[in-house]
C-alpha positions as CSV (number, residue, x, y, z in Angstrom):
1,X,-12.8,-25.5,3.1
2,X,-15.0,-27.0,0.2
3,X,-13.4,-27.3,-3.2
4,X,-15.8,-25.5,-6.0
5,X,-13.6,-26.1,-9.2
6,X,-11.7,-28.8,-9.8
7,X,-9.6,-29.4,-12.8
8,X,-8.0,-33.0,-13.5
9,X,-5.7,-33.8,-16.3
10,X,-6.5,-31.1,-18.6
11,X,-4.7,-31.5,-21.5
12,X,-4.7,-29.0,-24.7
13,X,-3.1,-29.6,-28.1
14,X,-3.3,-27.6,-31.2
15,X,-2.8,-28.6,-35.1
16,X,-0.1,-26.5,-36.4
17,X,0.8,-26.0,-39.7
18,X,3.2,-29.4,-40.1
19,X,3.1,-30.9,-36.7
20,X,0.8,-31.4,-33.1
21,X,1.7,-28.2,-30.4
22,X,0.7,-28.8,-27.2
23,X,-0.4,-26.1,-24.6
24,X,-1.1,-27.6,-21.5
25,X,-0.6,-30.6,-20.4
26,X,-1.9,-32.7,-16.7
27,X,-2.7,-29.4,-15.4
28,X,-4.4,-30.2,-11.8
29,X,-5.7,-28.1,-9.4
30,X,-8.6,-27.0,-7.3
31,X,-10.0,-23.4,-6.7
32,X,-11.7,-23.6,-3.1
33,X,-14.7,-21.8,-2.1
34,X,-14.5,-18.1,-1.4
35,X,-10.9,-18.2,-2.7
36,X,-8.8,-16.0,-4.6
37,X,-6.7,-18.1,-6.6
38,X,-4.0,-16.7,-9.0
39,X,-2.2,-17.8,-12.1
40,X,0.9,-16.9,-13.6
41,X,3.5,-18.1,-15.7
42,X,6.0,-17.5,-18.7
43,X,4.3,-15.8,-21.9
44,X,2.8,-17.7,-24.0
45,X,2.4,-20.9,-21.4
46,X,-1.5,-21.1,-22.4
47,X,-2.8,-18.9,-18.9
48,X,-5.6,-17.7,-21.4
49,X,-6.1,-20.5,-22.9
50,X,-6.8,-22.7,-19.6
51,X,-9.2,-20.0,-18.3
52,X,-10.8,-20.0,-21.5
53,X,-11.5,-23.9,-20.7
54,X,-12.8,-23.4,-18.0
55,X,-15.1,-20.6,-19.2
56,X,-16.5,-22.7,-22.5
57,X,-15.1,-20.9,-24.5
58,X,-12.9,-23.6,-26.0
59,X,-12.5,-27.1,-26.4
60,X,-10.0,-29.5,-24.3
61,X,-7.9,-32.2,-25.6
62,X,-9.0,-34.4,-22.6
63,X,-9.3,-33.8,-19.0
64,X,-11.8,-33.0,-16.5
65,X,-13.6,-29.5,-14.9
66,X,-16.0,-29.9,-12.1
67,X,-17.8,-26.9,-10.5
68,X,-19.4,-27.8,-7.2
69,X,-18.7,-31.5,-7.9
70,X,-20.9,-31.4,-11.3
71,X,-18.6,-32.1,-14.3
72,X,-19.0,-29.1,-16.8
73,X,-18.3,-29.5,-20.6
74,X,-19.0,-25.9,-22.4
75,X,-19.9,-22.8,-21.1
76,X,-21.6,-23.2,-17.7
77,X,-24.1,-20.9,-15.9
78,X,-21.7,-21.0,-12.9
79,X,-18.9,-19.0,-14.4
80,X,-18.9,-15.4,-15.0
81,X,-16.0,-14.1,-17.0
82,X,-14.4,-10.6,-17.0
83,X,-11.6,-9.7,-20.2
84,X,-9.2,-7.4,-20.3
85,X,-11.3,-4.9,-22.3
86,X,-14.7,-3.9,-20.3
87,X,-16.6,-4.4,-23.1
88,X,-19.3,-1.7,-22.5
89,X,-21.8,-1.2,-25.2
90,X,-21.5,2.6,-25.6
91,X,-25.2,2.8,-26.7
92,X,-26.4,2.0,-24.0
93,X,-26.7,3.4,-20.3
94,X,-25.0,1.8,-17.2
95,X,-27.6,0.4,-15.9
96,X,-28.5,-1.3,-19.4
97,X,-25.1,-2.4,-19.4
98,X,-25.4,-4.3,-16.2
99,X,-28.8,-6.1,-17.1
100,X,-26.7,-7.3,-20.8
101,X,-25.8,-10.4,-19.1
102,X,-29.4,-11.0,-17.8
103,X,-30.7,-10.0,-20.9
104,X,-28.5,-12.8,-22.9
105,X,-29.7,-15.5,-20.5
106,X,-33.5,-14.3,-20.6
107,X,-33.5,-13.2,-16.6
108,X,-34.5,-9.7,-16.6
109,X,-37.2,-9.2,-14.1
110,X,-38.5,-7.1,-11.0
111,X,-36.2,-9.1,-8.6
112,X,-33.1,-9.4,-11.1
113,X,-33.4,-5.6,-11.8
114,X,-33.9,-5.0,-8.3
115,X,-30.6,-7.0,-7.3
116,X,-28.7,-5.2,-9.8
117,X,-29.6,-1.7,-8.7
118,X,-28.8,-2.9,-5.1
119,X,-25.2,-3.3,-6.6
120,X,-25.1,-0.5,-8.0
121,X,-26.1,1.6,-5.0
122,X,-23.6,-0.7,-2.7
123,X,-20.9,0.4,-4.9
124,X,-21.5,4.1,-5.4
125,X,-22.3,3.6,-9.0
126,X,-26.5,4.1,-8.8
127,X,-26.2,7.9,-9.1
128,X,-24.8,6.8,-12.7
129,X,-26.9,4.4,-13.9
130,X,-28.4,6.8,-16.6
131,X,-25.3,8.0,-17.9
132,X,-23.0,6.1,-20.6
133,X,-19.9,4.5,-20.4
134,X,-18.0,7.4,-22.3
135,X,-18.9,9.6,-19.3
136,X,-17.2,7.2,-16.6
137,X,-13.6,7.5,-16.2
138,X,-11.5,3.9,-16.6
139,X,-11.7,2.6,-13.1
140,X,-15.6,3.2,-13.1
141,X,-15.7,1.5,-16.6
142,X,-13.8,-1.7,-14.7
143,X,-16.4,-1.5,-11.4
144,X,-19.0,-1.8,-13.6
145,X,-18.2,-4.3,-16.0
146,X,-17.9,-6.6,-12.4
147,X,-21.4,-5.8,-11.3
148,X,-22.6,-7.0,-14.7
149,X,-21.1,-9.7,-14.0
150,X,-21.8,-10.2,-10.3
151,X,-25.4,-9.4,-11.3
152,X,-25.9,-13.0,-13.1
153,X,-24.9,-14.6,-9.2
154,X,-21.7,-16.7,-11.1
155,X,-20.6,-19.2,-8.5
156,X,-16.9,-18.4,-9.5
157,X,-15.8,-15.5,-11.2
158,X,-12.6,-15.5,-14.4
159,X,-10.7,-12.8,-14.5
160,X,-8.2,-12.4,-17.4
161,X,-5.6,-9.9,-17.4
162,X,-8.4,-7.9,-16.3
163,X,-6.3,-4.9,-15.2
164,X,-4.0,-4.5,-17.6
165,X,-5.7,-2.1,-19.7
166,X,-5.6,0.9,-16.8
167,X,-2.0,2.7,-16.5
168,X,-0.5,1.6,-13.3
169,X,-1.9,4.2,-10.9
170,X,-5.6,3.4,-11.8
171,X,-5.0,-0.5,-11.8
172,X,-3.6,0.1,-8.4
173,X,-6.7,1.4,-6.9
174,X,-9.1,-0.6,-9.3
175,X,-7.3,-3.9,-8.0
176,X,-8.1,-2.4,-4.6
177,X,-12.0,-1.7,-5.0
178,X,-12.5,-4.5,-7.0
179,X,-10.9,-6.8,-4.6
180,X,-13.2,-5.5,-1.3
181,X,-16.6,-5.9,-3.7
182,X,-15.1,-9.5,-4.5
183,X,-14.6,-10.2,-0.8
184,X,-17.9,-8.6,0.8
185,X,-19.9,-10.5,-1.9
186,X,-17.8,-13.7,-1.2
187,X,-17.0,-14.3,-4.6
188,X,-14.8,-16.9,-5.7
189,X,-12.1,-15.2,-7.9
190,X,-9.5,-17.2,-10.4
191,X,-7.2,-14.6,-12.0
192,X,-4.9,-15.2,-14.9
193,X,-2.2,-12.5,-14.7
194,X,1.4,-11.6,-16.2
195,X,2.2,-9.1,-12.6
196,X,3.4,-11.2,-10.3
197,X,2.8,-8.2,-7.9
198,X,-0.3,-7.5,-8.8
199,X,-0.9,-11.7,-8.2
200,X,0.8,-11.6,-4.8
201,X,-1.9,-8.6,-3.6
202,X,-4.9,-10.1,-4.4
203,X,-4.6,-14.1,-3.9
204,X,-4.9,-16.6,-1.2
205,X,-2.7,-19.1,-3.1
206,X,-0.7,-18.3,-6.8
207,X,0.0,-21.5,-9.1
208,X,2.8,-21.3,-11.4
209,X,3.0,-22.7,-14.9
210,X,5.7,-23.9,-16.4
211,X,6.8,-22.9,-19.7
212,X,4.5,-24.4,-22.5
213,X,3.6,-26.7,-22.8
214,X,2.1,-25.3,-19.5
215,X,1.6,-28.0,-16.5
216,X,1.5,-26.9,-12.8
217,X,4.9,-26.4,-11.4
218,X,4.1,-25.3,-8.0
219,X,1.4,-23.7,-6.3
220,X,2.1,-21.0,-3.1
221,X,0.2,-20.1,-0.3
222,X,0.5,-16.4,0.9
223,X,0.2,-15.5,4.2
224,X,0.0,-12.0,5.0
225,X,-1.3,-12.3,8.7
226,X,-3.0,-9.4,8.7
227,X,-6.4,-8.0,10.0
228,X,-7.4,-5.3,7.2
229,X,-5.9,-7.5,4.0
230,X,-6.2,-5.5,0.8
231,X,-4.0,-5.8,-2.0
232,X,-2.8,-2.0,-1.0
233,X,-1.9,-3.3,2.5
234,X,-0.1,-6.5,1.0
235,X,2.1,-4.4,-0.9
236,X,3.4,-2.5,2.4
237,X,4.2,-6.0,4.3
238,X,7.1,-7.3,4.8
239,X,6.2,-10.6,3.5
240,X,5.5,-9.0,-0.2
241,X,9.2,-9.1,-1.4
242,X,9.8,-12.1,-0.1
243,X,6.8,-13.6,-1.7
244,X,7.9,-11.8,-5.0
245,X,11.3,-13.1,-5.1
246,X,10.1,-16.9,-5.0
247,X,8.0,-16.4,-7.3
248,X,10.5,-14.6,-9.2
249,X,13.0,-17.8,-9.2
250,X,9.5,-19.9,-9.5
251,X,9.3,-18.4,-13.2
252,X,13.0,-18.4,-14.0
253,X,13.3,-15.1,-14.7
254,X,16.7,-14.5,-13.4
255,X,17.8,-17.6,-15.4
């Protein structure tokens, strides 16, 4: 399987007030193609602050990030990057929503506009696309700020703490949905996350930070051996508690 981001010796350290803090340090890893790759770690480890790296959105110490073997320093047109918030303008419809990101890079035509209605449709949201986001309940709000994003083609998609908003019914079945779109449009997925559950669900491999400053203390491979594999499913196999209690010890929660 071909690696599409690669991150070498990324190091992050901040000026405090009377001395150097350090976030992350040597953090190495690779994301492969088509992958769903998971982070997690103690609070306050700098998980946001490494996917915020990645996305551009601030400056490294020193280190290396390569998407698709290019080195990347800034914001690159590969990423797409979902927060926590949806972010919805409330002005405007759904379907302006969606072409926002197009907009911002100056990509709004017949065949951009045409891909993003095709998402829309593919998702059951089309039959909303005139309406505004204070008409759509949470979970709807969620699908849609991922097709905005899905509608710029990323190569690899951020997602940070993207769920945690929704109570913990909703962000069950939002995980769900969002999860199938990811995989039928073969989207490469990172996901910074506190829920280790919610982590074990969705990923094909979870790295675990250490405590800051934040360097990789082991990263897991789940296998679920299943034909159907949706985060829903994951959470009814056998396998999920044990993968929870490793990861569980892997934190040092119980310490």
């Amino acid at each position: 399987m071909a690696k599409l981001l690669e991150v070498k010796n990324l190091n992050k350290k901040y000026q405090g007030s009377k001395n150097e803090i350090q976030a992350l340090k040597d953090v190495t890893f690779h994301v492969n193609e088509g992958e769903f790759f998971s982070i997690i770690g103690p609070s306050g480890c700098g998980k946001s602050t490494l996917l915020s790296i990645i996305a551009g959105l601030e400056a490294k110490s020193s280190g290396e990030i390569y998407i698709q073997g290019e080195q990347i320093n800034g914001i690159s047109s590969k990423i797409g990057y979902m927060l926590q918030k949806d972010c919805l303008l409330e002005w405007r419809t759904i379907l302006s929503n969606i072409l926002f990101g197009l907009e911002i890079k100056g990509k709004v035509n017949l065949e951009t506009k045409t891909y993003a209605e095709e998402l829309l449709k593919k998702y059951n949201l089309y039959d909303f696309k005139d309406k505004y986001p204070s008409e759509l309940s949470g979970g709807m709000r969620q699908r849609v700020a991922l097709i905005r994003t899905l509608a710029v083609k990323p190569k690899i998609l951020l997602l940070d703490e993207a769920f945690s908003a929704l109570d913990y019914q909703t962000r069950i079945m939002v995980t769900n949905d969002i999860y199938e779109i990811l995989k039928k449009e073969n989207i490469t997925t990172m996901m910074v996350t506190h829920d280790i559950s919610e982590a074990i669900s969705m990923s094909d491999r979870v790295l675990v930070l250490t405590k800051r400053p934040g360097t990789v203390k082991k990263i897991h491979t789940l296998e679920f051996d299943m034909e159907n594999k949706t985060p829903i499913n994951c959470r009814q196999n056998p396998k999920f508690t044990e993968y929870f209690d490793t990861l569980w010890r892997e934190l040092g929660i119980d310490e």
